[in-house]
N, C-alpha and C positions, 0 to 999 in steps of 0.2 A: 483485759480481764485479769483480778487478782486472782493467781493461782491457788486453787484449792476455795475459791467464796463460791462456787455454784452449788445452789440446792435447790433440787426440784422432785415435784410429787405425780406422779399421774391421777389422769382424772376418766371418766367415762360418759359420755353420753346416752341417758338414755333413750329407748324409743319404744314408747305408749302405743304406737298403732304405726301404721303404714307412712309414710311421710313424715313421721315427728320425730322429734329431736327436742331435750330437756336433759336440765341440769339442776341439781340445788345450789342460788347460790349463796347459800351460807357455809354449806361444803365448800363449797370452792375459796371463799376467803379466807374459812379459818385451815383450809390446806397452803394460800399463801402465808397466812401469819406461823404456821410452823416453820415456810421455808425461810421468812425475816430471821426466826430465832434460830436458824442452824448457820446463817453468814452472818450473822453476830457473834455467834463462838467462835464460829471460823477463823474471822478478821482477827479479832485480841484486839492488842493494840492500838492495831488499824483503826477499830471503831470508834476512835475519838477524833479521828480524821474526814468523816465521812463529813461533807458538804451539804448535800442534798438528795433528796429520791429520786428519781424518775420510773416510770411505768409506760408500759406499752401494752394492751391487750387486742385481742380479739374482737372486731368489728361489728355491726350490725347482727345487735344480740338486742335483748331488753329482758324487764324484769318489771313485774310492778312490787311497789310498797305501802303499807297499809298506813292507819294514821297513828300506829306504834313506832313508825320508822323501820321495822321490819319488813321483811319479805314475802308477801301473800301468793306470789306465785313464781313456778318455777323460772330458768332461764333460758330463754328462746333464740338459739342462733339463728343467720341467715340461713344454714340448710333442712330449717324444718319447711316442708313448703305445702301443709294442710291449707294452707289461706291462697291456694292457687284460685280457687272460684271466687273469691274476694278479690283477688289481681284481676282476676278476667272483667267483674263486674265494672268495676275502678276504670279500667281502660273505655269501658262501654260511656261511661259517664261524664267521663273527662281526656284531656288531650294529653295523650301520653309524652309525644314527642315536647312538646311545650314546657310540660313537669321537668322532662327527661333536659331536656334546657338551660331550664334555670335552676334545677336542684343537682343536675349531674347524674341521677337515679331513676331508673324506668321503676315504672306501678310493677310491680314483678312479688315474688312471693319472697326473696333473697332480702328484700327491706323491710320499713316499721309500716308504712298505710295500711298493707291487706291485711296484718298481723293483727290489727285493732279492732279492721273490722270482723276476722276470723273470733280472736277472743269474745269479741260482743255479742254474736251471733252463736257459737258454739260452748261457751263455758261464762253465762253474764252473769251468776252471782260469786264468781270468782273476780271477774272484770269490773265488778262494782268494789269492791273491798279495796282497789287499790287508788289511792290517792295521787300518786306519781309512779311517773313511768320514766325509767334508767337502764344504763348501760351496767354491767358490771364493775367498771372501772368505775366510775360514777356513787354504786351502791358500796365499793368497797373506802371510796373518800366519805361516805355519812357514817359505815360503822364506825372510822378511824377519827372523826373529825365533825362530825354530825354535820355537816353541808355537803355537796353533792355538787360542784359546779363540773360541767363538763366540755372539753377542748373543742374549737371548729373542727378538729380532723376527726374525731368520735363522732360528733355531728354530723357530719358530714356525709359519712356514710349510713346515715339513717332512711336517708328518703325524706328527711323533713327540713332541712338546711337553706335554706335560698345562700345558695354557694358564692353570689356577687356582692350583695349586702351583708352578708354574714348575718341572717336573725332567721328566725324559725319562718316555716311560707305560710302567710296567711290562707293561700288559695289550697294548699293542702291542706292545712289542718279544717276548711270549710270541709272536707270532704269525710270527716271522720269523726268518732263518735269520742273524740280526747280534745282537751283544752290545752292551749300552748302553758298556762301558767301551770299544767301538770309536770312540765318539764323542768330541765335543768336552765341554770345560769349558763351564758357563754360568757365562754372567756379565752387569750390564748393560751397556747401552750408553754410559754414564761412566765405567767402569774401563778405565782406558790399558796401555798397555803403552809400555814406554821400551827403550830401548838396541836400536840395529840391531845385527845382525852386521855385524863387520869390513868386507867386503867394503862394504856398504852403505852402511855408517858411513862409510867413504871415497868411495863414492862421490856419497853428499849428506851432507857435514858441517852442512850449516843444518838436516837433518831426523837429525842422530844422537843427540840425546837431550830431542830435544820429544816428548811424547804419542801415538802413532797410539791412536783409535778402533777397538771394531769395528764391525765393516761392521752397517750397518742394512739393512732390506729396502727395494726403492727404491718401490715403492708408500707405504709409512710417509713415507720421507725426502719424498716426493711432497704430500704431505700438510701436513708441516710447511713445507715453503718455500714453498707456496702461499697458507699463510696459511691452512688448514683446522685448528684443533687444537679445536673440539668440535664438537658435532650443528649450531651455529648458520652453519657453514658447512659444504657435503659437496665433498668434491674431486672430479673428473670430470678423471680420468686417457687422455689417447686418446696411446699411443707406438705401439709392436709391435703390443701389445695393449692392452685398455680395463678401468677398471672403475672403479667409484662407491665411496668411501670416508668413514667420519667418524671422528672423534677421540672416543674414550668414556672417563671413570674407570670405568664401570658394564663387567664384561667379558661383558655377557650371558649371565647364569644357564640361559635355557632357549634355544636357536639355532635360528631359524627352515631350513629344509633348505635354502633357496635361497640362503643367504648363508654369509660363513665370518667367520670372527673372533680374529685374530693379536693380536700384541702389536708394542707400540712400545716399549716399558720397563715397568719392574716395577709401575707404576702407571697405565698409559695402553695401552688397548686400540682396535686398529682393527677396526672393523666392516663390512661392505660385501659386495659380489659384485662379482667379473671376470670377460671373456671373455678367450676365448684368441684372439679376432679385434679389428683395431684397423688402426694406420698397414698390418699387414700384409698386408690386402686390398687395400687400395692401392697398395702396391707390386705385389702379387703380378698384377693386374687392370693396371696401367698397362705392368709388364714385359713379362706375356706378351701383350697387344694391343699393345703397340711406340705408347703413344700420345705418347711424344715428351715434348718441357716442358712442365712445371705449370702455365705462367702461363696460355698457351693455354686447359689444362686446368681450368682454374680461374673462368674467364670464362663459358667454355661451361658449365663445372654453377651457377653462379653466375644462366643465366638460364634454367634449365630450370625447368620446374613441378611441383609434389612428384609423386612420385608417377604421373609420366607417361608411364612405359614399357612398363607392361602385363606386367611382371617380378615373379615373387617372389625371392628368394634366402634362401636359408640359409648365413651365412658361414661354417660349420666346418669350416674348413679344418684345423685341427690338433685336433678336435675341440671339446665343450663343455665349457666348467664351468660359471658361472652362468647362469640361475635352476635349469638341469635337469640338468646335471651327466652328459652325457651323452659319453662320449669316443669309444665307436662313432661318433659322427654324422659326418656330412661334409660335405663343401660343395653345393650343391646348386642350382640356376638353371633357375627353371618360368618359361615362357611366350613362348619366343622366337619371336619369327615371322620373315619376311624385310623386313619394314620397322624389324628391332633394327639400334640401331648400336652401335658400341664405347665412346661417350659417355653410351648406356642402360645399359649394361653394370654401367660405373665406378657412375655414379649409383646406380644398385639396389644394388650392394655398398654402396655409403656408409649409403644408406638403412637398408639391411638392419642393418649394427652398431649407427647410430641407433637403430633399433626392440630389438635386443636389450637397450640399453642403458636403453629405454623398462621393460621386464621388471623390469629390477634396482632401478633405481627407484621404482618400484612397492612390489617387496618392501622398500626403505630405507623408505617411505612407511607401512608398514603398523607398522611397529618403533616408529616416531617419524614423526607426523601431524605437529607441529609442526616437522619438520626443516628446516635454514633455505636459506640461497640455494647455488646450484652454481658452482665456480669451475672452470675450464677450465684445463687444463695439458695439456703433452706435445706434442712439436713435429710431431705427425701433424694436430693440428688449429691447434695456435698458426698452421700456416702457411698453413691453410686457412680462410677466413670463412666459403666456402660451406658448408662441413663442420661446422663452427659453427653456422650458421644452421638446418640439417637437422637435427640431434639437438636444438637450443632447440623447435623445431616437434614433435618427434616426440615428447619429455619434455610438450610442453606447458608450459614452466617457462622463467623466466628464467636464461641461462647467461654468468655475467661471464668474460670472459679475463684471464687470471693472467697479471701484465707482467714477469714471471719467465721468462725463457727456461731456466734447468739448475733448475728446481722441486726433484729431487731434492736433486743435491750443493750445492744452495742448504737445503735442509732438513737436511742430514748435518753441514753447516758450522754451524747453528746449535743443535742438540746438543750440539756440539764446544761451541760460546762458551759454554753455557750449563752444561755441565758443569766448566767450567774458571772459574766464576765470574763470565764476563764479563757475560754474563747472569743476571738473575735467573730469569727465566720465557724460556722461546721466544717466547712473547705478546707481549714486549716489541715486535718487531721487526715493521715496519711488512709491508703484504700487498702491496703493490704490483699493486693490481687494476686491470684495463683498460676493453675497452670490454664492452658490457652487448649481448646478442642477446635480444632479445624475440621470444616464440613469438607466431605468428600463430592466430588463432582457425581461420580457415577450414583455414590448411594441417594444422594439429593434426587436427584434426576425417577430413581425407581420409588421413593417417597410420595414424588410430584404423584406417583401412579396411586400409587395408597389412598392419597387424599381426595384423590377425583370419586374413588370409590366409595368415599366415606361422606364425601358430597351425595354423592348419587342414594346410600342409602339413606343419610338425615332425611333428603328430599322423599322418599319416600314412607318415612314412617311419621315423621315426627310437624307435626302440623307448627308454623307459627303463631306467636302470638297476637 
């Protein structure tokens, strides 16, 4: 990264009612188009240098647009999960495992099916106005460029991909109240697009007739700029949310249920499991107990001992997907007594994602017994050692830190070189690995105890799907 080019805006989610989550997104672009024009002043000089764009966003969102090319309705991540009784339906009606198959993506409420049929059912003269239905990344290539074509890896994580053939699944979209030609162009993630609109072309002439990419999924981009691109390294993503990845030619013929399986490009498939819980319990646990700075915070779970609160948790907060795919579930905190403090609290959430991400692992392990070392990424643990050191313990496995601070659009950028020749391979480019967390015997071992309990309570709260 060019030192001093990073510009970035926070953004918020909001939420309408119980289970929802929405964004606008014309906020959201026109908060990336301020941060284009602050690495444009940045640059100087630079900026007559730059090659091409690349983009990486945020997965299994949608948006529809009306027949203005505008945005008629807000944008919908995968943790809004109102369309859970649409999931449920969906599964009653059709073969989940089969779907689950050949798209890589169970009927679940974390994808596009139930979302459709929720909208139709719950807000239809909202769901009628819209013409097409996009990804953010997607709607941000039509403001920029009035086309919209969208990558296999964006797709891919939609639920609507036939992930072998690469083209949208007929048998899904039979099951749903949207037409395939509502959707975007596929295309890979090396085919550019040139020329902005006017407007844009004026306003960054250094970027009006270089390349933009499209957008890749940032779990994938996560992947490659960490320096993960096959089984002999698995990524270990902790941001918002978590999840365990590897880089495959092979796109996995038969899919084990616990894990899902997208695409990076027409030749390289990712494999893995995600939770919908990560840096988010963290914030969410440090917000609402008011525990103040990190650093503080950081020292205190830094000398506690595993496992010493006497707490189970269950962190689904926005529901589950990996290993059990459960998006009823909820959050859940067994065993408080009055000697809990808010220090046990935080801890036992850490723990608890740790231990889920113990799960997933697990089933990576059963795929590929030889799969090789974990490399750490995502600034929910880059900026935590102690949080570090709890999930190397709780995996039982060595976990290196990836000296990558933006993992992603470090990975989106090298796509970019690579499909512009600069590169021959992505492999070229060095991994820039850190320091090494070694699991302890003993603390593994009183973890193993943690997670039997935390078996024992999912089993009994949280029904499957």
């Amino acid at each position: 990264m060019v030192e001093g080019s990073l510009a970035a805006e926070g953004y918020a989610w909001s939420m309408p009612e119980p289970g929802g989550a929405e964004a606008d997104p014309d906020d959201l672009v026109e908060r990336l188009f301020r941060c284009i024009d602050r690495v444009l002043a940045s640059a100087g000089p630079l900026a007559g240098r730059i090659v091409g764009v690349a983009a990486t966003t945020m997965v299994t969102n949608v948006l529809g647009v009306g027949a203005h090319g505008r945005a008629v309705t807000p944008l919908y991540p995968y943790t809004d999960d109102r369309s859970e009784p649409d999931a449920a339906q969906l599964r009653q009606e059709a073969d989940d495992a089969a779907i689950h198959n050949r798209t890589g993506c169970h009927l679940h409420t974390s994808y596009l099916p139930p979302r459709f049929r929720w909208l139709a059912r719950t807000q239809p003269s909202r769901f009628r106005k819209a013409r097409k239905w996009m990804s953010i990344g997607e709607y941000l290539f039509l403001r920029l460029f009035r086309q919209s074509p969208v990558s296999f890896s964006v797709a891919s994580w939609s639920g609507l991909l036939d992930r072998s053939r690469l083209i949208w699944d007929p048998g899904v979209f039979a099951l749903l109240p949207v037409r395939i030609d509502q959707f975007s162009p596929l295309i890979d993630q090396d085919q550019a697009v040139t020329h902005l609109e006017e407007a844009f072309a004026s306003r960054w002439p250094a970027l009006r007739d270089v390349p933009w990419f499209p957008a890749i999924g940032d779990g994938a981009a996560a992947n490659v700029g960490s320096g993960c691109l096959s089984p002999r390294r698995m990524a270990l993503s902790v941001g918002t949310s978590a999840a365990i990845r590897v880089i495959t030619a092979d796109p996995a013929e038969h899919l084990p249920q616990a894990l899902f399986c997208y695409r990076l490009d027409r030749s390289r498939s990712i494999l893995g499991g995600a939770l919908t819980e990560g840096g988010n319990v963290f914030g969410w646990m440090t917000t609402t107990m008011r525990l103040g700075d990190t650093d503080p915070l950081e020292q205190a779970l830094a000398t506690m001992a595993p496992d010493s609160h006497g707490l189970t948790v269950l962190p689904f907060f926005s529901g589950e997907r990996s290993p059990g795919w459960s998006s009823r579930a909820r959050a859940t905190l067994h065993g408080l007594s009055l000697r809990t403090t808010a220090i046990d609290i935080l801890r036992a959430g850490l723990e608890a994602v740790a231990l889920r991400l113990a799960l997933v692992y697990e089933e990576m392990r059963k795929v590929d017994a030889e799969s090789g070392e974990l490399v750490a990424s995502g600034s929910a643990v880059l900026n935590s050692p102690a949080w570090l050191q709890i999930i190397a313990d709780a995996l039982g496995a060595p976990v290196i830190a990836s000296g990558v601070t933006e993992a992603s659009a470090r990975g989106a950028a090298l796509l970019a070189l690579e499909a512009l020749g600069e590169l021959t391979d992505v492999g070229q480019a060095p991994a820039y690995l850190g320091e090494i967390y070694e699991p302890d015997t003993a603390r593994h071992a009183r973890y193993r105890e943690a997670l039997e309990r935390q078996r024992a309570l999912y089993r009994a709260l949280i029904q499957q799907p």
